[in-house]
C-alpha positions in Angstrom: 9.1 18.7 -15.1 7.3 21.8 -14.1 5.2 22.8 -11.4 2.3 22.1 -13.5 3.0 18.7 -14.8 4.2 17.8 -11.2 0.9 18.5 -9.7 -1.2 17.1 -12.3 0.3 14.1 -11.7 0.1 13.7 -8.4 -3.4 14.9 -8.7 -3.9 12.2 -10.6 -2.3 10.1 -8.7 -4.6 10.7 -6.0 -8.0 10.2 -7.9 -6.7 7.1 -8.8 -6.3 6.0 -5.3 -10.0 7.3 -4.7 -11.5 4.0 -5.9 -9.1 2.1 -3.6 -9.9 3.7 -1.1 -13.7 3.1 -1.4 -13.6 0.0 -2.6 -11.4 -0.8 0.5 -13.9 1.0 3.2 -17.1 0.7 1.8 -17.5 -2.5 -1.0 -15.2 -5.1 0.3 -16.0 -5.1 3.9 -19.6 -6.0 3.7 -19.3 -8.8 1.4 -20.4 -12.0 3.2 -17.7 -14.1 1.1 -14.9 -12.4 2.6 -14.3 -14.0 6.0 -11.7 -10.3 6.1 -11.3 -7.2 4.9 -8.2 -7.2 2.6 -5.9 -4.1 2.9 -5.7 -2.2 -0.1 -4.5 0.9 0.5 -0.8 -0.3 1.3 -1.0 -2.3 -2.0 -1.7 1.3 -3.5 1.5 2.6 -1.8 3.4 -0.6 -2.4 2.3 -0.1 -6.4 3.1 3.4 -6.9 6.8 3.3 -5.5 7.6 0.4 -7.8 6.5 2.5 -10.7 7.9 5.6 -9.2 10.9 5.1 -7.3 12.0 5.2 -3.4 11.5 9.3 -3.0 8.2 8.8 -4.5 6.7 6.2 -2.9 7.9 7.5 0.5 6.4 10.7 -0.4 2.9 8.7 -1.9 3.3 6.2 1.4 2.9 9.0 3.7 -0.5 10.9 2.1 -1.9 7.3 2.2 -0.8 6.2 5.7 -2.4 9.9 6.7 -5.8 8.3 5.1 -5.7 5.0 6.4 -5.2 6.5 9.6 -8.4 8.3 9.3 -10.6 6.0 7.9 -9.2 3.0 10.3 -10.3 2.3 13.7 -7.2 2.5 16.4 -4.2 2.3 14.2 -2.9 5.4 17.0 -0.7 7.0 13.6 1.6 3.7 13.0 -0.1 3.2 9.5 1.1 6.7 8.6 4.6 5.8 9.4 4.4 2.6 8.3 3.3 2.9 4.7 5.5 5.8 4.5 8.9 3.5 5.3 6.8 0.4 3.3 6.5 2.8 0.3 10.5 4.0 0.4 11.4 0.3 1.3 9.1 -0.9 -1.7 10.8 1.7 -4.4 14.1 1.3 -3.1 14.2 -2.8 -4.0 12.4 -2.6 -7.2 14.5 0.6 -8.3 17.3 -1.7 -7.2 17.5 -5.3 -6.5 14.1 -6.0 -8.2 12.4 -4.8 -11.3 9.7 -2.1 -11.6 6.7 -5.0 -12.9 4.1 -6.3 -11.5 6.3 -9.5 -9.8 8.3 -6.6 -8.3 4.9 -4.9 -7.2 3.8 -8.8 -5.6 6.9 -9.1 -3.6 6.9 -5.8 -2.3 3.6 -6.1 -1.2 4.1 -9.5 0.3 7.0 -8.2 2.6 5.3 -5.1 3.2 2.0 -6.8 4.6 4.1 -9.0 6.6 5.7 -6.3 7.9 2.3 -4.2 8.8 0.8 -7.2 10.3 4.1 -8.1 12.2 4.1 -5.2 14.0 0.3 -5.1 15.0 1.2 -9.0 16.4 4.2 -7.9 18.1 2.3 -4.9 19.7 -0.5 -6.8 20.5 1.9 -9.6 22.3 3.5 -6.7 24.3 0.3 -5.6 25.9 -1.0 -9.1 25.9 -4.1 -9.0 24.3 -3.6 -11.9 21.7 -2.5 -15.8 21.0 0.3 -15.8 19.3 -0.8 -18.7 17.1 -4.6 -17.3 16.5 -2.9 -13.8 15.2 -0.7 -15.3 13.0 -3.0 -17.4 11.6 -5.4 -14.3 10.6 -2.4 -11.8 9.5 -2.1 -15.3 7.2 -5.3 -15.5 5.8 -5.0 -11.4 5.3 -2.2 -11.2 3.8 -3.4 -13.9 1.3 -6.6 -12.4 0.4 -5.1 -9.1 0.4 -2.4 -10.6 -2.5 -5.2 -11.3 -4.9 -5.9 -7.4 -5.0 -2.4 -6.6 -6.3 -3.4 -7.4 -9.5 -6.1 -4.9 -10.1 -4.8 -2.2 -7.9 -1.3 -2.3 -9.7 -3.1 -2.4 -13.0 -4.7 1.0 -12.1 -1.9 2.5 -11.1 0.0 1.4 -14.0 -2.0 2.7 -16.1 -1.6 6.3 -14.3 2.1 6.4 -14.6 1.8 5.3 -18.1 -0.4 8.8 -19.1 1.3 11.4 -16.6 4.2 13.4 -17.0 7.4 11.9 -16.8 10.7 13.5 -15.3 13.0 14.9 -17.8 16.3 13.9 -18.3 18.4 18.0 -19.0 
């Protein structure tokens, strides 16, 4: 792969994750339907390292946990770091123990939402600023109506990695 093809792809990459992102911050939190705002841009991660691969989707993780930092309110850095090692944990099992479709893309994003919102419940227990049972109850209901979003947000990204530049095999 050259230089070229490597950044047009990524390029790519990234203006594909531009309507996530907006749909994400400005469309889906001010519907009155949605009793929560579901997280996208993991999903985004999440679907690019099962296309792409561990290395990949670390590297993909980390430029989107830089944006959800910024565009989040008091996420402190963890979401950079966390959709960094979501995105390498993500490619890693569908490279390996899963496969790279979309019921690889669901279960990875199940376990890595469950992952993001465990840690925000077990940091929010530490300082004791929560009930136990009323945070698990929304990282539930979160995690749920964040799931129905794999669909299109893998879709888009599938169709990305089917139209960019591939690695070659010397």
């Amino acid at each position: 792969m050259t230089t070229q093809d490597f950044f047009i792809k990524w390029g790519v990459y990234g203006l594909a994750l531009l309507p996530v992102w907006f749909c994400q911050v400005f469309l889906l939190n001010r519907l009155p339907f949605l009793p929560l705002v579901p997280m996208l841009l993991p999903l985004a991660a999440v679907s690019v390292a099962v296309l792409e691969g561990a290395v990949a989707g670390g590297g993909f993780g980390l430029a989107v946990g830089i944006l959800c930092d910024a565009v989040q309110f008091g996420t402190n850095g963890a979401m950079t770091l966390g959709i960094c090692v979501a995105g390498i944990a993500a490619g890693a099992l569908a490279q390996y123990l899963l496969r790279q479709n979309l019921l690889g893309c669901l279960l990875c994003s199940l376990l890595a939402l469950i992952a993001i919102d465990g840690v925000r419940i077990l940091g929010r227990l530490f300082w004791g600023s929560g009930e136990l049972s009323a945070m698990l109850s929304l990282a539930g209901r979160e995690i749920l109506i964040s799931l129905i979003f794999v669909f299109p947000v893998y879709a888009l990204f599938l169709w990305v990695y089917r139209r960019v530049p591939k690695k070659t095999v010397l």
